[in-house]
N, C-alpha and C positions, 0 to 999 in steps of 0.2 A: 394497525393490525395488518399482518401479512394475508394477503391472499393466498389458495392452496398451489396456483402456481410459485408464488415466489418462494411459497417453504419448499415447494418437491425440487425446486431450482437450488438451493442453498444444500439440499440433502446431497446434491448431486457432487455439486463444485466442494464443498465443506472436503470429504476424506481426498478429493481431487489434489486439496490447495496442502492437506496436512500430512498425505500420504506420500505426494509424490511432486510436491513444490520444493523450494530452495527459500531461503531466510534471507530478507531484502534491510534488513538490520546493517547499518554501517558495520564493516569492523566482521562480519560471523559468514553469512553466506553457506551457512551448514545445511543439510538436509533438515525438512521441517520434523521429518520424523524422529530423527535422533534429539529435540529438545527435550529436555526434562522441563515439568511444569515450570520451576523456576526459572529456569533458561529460556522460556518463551515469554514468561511474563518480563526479563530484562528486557528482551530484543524486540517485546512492541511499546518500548518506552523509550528506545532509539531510533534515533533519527535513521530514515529513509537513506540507502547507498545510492540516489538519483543527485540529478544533476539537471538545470536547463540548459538547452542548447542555445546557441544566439539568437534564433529564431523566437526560440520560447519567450528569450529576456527581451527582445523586441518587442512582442507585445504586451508583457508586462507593464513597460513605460508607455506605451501607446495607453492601454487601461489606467494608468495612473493618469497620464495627460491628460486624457477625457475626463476621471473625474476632480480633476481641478480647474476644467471649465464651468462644469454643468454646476 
């Protein structure tokens, strides 16, 4: 169950992320505003436009290495 802070926090960022975000959807990168329902329902069942940087994949294998010791 959400606390009333985290609902007034969600009401805040909510029209923030849908009004005036961009679409992190591989491939679209469109204004959130302009999806039509089915258009949003595609593009959160695609994959992420991110990437790791060396850093990041660095310690990915480092976390793996560890849990192939322990």
């Amino acid at each position: 169950m959400l606390s009333l802070k985290e609902c007034l926090i969600g009401l805040w960022y909510w029209p923030k992320y849908r009004f005036l975000g961009r679409c992190w959807a591989m491939g679209c990168g469109r204004p959130m505003v302009l999806h039509s329902p089915w258009a949003r329902y595609d593009c959160e069942r695609t994959p992420m436009a991110i990437s790791l940087t060396e850093q990041g994949m660095a310690r990915v294998l480092i976390a793996e290495a560890e849990d192939l010791i322990a």
